[in-house]
C-alpha positions as CSV (number, residue, x, y, z in Angstrom):
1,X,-4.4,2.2,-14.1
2,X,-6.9,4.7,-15.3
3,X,-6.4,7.5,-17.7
4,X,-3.4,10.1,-16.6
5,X,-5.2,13.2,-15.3
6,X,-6.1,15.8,-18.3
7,X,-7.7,19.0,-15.3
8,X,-6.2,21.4,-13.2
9,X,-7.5,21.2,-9.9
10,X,-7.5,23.4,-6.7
11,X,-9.1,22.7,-3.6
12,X,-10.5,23.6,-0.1
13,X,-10.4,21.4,2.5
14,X,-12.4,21.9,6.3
15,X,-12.0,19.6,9.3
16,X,-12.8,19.9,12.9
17,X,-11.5,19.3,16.5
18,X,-13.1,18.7,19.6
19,X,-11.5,18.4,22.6
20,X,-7.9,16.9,21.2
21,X,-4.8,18.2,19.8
22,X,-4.8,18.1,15.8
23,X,-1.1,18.1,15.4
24,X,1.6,18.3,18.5
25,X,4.8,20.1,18.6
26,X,7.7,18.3,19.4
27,X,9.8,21.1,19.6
28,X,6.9,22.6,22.4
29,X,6.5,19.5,24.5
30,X,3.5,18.0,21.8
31,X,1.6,21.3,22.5
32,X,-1.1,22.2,19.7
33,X,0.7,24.1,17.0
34,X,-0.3,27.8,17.2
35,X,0.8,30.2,15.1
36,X,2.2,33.0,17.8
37,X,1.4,35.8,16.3
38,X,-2.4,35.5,15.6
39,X,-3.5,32.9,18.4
40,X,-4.4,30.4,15.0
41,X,-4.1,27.1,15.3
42,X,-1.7,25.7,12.6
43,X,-1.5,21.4,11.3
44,X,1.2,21.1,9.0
45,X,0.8,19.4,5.6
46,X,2.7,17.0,6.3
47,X,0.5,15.7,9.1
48,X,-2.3,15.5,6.5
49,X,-0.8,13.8,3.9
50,X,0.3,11.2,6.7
51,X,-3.1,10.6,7.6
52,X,-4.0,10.4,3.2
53,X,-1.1,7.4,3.6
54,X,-2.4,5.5,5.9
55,X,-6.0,5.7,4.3
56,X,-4.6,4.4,1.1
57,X,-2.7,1.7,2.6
58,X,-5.7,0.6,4.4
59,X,-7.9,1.0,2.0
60,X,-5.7,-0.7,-0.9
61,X,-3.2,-2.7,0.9
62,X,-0.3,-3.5,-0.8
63,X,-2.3,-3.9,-4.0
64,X,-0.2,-3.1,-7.2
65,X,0.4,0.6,-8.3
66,X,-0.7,1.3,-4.9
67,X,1.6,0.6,-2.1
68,X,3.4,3.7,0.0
69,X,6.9,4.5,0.1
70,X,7.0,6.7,3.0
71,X,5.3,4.6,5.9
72,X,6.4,3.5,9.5
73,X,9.6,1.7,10.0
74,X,9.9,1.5,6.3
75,X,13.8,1.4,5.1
76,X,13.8,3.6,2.0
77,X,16.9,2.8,0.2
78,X,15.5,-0.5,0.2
79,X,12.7,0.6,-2.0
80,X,15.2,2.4,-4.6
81,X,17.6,-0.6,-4.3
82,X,14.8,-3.2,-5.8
83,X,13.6,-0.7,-8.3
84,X,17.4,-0.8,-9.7
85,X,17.1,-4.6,-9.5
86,X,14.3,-4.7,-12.0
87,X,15.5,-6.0,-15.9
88,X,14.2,-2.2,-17.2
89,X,17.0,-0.6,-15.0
90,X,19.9,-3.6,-15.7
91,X,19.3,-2.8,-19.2
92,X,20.4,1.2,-19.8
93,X,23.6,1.1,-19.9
94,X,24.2,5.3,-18.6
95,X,23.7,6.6,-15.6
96,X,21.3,9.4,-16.5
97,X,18.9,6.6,-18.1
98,X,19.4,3.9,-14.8
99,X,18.1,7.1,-13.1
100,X,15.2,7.7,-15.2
101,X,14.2,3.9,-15.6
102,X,14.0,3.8,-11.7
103,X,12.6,6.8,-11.3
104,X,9.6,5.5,-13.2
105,X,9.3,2.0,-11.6
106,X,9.1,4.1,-8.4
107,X,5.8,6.2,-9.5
108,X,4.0,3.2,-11.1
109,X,4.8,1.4,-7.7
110,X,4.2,4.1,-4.7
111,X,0.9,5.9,-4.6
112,X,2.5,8.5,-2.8
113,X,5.3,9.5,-5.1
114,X,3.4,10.2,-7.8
115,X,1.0,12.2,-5.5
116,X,3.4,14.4,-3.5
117,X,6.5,13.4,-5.0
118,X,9.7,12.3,-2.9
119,X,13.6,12.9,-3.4
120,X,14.6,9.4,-4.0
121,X,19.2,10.3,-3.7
122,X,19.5,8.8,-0.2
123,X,21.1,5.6,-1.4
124,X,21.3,4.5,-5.5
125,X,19.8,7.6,-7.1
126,X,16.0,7.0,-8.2
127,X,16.2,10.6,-8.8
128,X,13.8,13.6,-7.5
129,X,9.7,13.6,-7.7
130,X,7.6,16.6,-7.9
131,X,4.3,15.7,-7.1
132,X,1.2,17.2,-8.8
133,X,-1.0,17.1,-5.7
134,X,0.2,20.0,-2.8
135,X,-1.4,21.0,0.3
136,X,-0.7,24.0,2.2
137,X,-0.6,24.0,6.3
138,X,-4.2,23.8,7.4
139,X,-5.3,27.1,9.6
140,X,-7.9,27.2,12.4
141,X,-10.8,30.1,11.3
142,X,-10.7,31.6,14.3
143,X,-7.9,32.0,17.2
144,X,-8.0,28.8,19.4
145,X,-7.2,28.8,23.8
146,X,-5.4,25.5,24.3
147,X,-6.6,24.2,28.0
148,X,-4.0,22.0,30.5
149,X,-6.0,19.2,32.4
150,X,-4.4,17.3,34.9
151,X,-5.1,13.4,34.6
152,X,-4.1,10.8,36.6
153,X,-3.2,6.9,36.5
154,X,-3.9,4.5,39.6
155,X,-2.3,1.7,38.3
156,X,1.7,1.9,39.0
157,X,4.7,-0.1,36.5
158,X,6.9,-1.3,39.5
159,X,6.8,-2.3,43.0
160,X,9.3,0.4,44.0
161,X,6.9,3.0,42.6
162,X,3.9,1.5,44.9
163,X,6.2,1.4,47.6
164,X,6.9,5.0,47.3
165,X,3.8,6.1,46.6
166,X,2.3,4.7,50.0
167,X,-0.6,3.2,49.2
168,X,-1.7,6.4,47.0
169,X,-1.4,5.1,43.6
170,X,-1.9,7.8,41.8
171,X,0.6,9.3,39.1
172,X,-0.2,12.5,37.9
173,X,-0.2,14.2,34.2
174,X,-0.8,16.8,32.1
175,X,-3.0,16.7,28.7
176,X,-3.6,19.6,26.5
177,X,-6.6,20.3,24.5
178,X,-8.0,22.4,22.2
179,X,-11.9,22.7,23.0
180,X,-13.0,23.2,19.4
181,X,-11.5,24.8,16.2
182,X,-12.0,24.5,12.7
183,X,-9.5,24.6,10.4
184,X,-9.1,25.3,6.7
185,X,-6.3,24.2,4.1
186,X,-5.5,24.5,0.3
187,X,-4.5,22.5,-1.9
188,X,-3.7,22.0,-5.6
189,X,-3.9,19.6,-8.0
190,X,-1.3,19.9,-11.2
191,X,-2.0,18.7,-14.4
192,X,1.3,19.2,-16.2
193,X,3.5,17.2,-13.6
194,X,0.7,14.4,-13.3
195,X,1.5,13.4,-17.2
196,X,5.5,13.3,-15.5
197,X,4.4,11.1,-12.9
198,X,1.4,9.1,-14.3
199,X,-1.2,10.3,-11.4
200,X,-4.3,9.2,-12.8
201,X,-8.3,9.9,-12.4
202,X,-8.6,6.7,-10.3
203,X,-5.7,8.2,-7.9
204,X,-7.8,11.7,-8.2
205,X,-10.7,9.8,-6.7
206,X,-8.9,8.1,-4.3
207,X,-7.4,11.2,-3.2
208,X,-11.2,12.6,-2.2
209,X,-12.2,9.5,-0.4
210,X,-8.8,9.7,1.5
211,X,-9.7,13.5,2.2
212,X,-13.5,12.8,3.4
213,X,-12.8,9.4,5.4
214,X,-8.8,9.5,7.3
215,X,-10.0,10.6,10.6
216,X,-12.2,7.9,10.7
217,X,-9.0,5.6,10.3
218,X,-6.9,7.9,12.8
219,X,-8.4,7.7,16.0
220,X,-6.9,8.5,19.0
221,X,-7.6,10.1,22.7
222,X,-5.0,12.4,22.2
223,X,-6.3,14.0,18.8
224,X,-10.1,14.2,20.2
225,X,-13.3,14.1,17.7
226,X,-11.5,15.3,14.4
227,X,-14.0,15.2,11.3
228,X,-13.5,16.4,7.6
229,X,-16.2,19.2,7.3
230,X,-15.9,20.3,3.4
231,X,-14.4,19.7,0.9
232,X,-14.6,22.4,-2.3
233,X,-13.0,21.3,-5.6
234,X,-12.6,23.5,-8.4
235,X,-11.9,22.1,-11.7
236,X,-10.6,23.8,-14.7
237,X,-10.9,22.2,-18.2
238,X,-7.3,23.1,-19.0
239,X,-4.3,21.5,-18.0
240,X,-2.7,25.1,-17.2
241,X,-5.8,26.8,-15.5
242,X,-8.4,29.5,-16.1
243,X,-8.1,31.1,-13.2
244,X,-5.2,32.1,-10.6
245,X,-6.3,29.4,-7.3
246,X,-6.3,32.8,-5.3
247,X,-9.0,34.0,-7.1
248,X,-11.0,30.6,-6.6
249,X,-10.2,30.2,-2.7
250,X,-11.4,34.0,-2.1
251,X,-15.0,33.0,-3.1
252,X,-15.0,31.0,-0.3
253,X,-16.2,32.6,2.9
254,X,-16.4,30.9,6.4
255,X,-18.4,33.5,8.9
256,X,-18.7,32.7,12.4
257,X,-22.7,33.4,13.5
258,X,-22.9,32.4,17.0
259,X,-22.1,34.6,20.0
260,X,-19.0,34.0,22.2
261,X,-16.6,30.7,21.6
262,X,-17.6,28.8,18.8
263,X,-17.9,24.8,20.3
264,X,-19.4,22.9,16.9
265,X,-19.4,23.6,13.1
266,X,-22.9,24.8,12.9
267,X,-21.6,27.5,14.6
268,X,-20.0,28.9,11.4
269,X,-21.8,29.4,8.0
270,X,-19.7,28.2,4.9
271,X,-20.8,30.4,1.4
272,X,-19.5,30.4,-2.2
273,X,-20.2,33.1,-4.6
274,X,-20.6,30.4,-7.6
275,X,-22.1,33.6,-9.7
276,X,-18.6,34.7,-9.7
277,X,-17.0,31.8,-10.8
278,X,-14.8,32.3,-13.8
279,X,-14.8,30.9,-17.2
280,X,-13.8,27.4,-17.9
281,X,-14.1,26.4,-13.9
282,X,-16.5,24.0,-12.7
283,X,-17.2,23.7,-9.1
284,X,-17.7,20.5,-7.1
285,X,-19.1,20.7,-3.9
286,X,-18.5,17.6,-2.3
287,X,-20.5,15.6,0.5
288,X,-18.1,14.4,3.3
């Protein structure tokens, strides 16, 4: 494992989607998320950091210091329960230093707990994680139209149903789009609780290819063309900061130059006043 990270980071992260649905509702029949009040489409962070999972366990497999904690049909307490069957947890003798001793067998193991962090109580207590690396809900620049189409399926499951259907096979259904939007989210990268749970410059770098290449890992016909657009890191050379993130992500401006609906991201111009950047912050504008 590489050196434990020594720089504050915050970031800005742009993707795209055409013609899909980013990230469904279940609670509004797996409609696009849309914030109500502005018409702004919304993906929550946790269907991002989903998608930076499944990167990393494609990309690293089950290699060591690398494996995910939080992944389908996984059984969690599982996880916690071999962590206390390891020698270094057997042999602490209190409570308070089982905890502790399992706590960090579970952020050496699990890429993902000592990225976002976890709460690790459901069964023997591994304790609670506060990752360094948090992302806020991504929102579209501009207010997005979702659009019903009806599609339909010739092909029928049983007998009864062709029966029924008379020789029309045809079932019909509904799929909901959004025809374009692009969406921006936040994110922050802290140095002081990556030395608690040992997220390195290696993970750091994982992190960005995760960020540039998980749609290309996620594919699907419901979700459309979804592509990471930008990604604009600002790094501080203190652990603490040298400048409030706010301050950083308002010199960041996405304008909109074409006329009427915008259907592709050269319809919007990304700028960065870099001649306002503060003190002590570097920025890295990554290719994606």
């Amino acid at each position: 494992m590489s050196e434990t990270l020594r720089n504050k980071f915050d970031f800005v992260y742009m993707f795209d989607v055409v013609d899909g649905n980013p990230n469904g509702d279940p609670d509004a029949g797996n409609l696009p998320r849309i914030d109500s009040e502005t018409g702004n489409g919304l993906v929550t962070d946790v269907c991002l950091k989903r998608k930076i999972r499944n990167y990393v366990l494609a990309a690293k497999g089950a290699e060591k210091g690398f494996d995910i904690f939080v992944k389908e049909r996984a059984i969690l307490n599982d996880a916690i329960d071999k962590a206390y069957e390891s020698e270094e947890v057997k042999s602490k003798t209190k409570e308070g230093d089982k905890t502790q001793a399992a706590r960090q067998i579970m952020c050496s193991k699990y890429y993902d707990i000592r990225t976002f962090g976890a709460v690790m109580a459901t069964g023997q207590n591994a304790g609670q994680v506060r990752g360094p690396v948090q992302m806020t809900f991504a929102r579209s620049v501009d207010p997005v139209t979702p659009q019903e189409h009806t599609i339909t399926r010739v092909a029928v499951a049983t007998a009864k149903e062709a029966e029924n259907q008379k020789g029309e096979n045809h079932t019909m259904g509904r799929k909901t789009i959004i025809p374009y939007g692009l969406y921006v989210c936040h994110g922050f990268v802290s140095s002081n609780l990556a030395q608690q749970t040992g997220f390195s410059e290696e993970d750091l770098t994982l992190l960005w290819s995760a960020l540039k290449n998980m749609f290309d890992l996620d594919r699907s016909a419901a979700r459309g063309l979804m592509s990471a657009r930008k990604l604009i890191v600002f790094k501080h050379d203190s652990q603490l900061g040298n400048a409030p993130s706010d301050k950083l992500f308002d010199l960041v401006h996405v304008q909109k130059e074409s006329e009427g609906p915008a259907r592709s991201f050269n319809d919007y111009r990304v700028t960065i006043d870099s001649e306002k950047l503060p003190n002590g912050v570097e920025l890295l504008d990554m290719d994606v």
